[in-house]
Backbone as JSON, one array per atom type, in Angstrom:
{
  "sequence": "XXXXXXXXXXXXXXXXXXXXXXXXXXXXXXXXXXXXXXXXXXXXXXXXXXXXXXXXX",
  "N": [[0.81, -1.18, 0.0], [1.52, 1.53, 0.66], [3.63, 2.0, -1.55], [1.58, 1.99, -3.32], [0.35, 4.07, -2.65], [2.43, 6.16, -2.99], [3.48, 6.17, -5.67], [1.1, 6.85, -6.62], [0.95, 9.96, -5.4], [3.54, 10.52, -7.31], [2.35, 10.59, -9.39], [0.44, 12.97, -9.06], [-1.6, 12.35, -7.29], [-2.77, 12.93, -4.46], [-2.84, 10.61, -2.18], [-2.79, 8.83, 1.02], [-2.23, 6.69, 3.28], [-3.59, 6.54, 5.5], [-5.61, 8.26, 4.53], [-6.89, 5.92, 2.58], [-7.2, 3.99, 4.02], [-9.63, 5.22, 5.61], [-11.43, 5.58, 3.69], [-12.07, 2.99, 3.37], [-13.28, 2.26, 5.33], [-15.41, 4.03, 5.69], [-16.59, 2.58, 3.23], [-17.44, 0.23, 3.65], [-19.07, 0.54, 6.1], [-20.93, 2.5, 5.02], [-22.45, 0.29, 3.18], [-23.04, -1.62, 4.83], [-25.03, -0.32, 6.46], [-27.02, 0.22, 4.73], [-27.98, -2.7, 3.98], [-28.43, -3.49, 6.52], [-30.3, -2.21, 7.98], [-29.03, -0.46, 9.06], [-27.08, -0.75, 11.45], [-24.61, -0.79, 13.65], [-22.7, -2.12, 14.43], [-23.0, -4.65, 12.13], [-21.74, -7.15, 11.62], [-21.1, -8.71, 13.84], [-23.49, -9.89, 14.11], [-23.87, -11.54, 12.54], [-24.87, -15.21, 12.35], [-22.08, -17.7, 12.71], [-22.17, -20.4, 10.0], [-20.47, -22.65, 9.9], [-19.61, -22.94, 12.32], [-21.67, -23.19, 14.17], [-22.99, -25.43, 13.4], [-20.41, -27.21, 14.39], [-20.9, -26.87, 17.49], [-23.54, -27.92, 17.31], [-22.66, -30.58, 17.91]],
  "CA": [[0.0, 0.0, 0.0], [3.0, 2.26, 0.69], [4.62, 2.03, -2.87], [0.75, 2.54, -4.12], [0.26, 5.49, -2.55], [3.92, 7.1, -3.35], [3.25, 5.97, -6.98], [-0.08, 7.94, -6.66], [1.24, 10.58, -5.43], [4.12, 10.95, -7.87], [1.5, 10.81, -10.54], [-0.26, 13.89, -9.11], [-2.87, 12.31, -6.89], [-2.21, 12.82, -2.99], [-3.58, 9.42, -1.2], [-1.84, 8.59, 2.33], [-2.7, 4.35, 3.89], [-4.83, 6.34, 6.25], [-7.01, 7.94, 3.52], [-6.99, 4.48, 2.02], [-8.34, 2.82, 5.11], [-10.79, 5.55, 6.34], [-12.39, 5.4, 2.57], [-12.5, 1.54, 3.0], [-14.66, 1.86, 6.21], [-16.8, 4.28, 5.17], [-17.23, 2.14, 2.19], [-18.16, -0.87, 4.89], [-20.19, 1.01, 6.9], [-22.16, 2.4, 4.43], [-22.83, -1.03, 3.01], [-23.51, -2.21, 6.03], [-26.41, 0.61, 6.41], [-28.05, -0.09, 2.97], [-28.32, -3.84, 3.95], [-28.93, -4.57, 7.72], [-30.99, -1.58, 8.61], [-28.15, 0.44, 9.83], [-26.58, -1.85, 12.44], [-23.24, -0.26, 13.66], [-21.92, -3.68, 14.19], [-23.92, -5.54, 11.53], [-21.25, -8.43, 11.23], [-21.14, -9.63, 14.8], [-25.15, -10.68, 14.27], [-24.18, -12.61, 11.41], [-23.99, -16.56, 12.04], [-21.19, -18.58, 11.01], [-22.84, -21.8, 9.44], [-20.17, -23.75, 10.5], [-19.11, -22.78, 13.9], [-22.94, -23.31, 14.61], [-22.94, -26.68, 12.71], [-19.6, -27.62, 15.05], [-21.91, -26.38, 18.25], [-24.77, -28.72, 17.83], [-22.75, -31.63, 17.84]],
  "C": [[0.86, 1.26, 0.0], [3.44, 2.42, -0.98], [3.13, 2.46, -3.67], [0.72, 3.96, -3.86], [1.74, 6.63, -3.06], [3.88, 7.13, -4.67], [2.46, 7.09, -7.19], [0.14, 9.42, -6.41], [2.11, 11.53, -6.4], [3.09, 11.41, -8.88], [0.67, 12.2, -10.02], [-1.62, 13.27, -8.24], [-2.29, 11.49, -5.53], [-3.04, 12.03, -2.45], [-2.58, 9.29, -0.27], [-2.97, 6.88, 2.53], [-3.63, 5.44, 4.55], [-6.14, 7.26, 5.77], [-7.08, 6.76, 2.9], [-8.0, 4.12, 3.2], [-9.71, 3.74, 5.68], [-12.08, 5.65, 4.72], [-13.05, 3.54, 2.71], [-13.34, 1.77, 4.37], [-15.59, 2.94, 6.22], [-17.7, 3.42, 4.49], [-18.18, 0.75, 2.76], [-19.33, -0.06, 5.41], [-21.47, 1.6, 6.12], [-22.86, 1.32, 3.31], [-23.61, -1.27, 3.92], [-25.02, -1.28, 6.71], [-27.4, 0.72, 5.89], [-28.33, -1.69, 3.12], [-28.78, -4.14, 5.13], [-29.61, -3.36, 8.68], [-29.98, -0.45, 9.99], [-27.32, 0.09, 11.19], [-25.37, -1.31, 12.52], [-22.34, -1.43, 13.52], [-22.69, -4.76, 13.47], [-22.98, -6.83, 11.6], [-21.39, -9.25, 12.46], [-22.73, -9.78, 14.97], [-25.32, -11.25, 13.32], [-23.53, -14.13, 11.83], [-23.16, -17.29, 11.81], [-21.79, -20.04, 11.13], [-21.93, -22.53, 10.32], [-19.58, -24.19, 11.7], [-20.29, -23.21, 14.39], [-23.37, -24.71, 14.36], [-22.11, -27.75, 13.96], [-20.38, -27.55, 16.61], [-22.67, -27.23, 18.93], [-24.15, -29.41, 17.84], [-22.25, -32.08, 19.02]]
}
């Protein structure tokens, strides 16, 4: 990510890792708003099949 952003930069287009990562959890979160009714933590109320599978037995 480092060598992208310095690339990017040379080219004329100022990105830093921590605009990188605060665009990627916007981009989560507002996913995550448009699908589970706005749930701050929508993932920890998602299931895992097979931990739940491992569970019952």
């Amino acid at each position: 990510m480092d060598a992208f952003c310095r690339i990017a930069c040379d080219e004329g287009h100022p990105i830093t890792m921590e605009g990188l990562f605060a665009m990627g959890q916007e981009y989560r979160d507002n996913q995550c708003k448009s699908t589970n009714g706005g749930s701050p933590n929508p993932y920890d109320s998602f299931e895992n099949t097979y931990e739940t599978f491992l569970n019952s037995l």
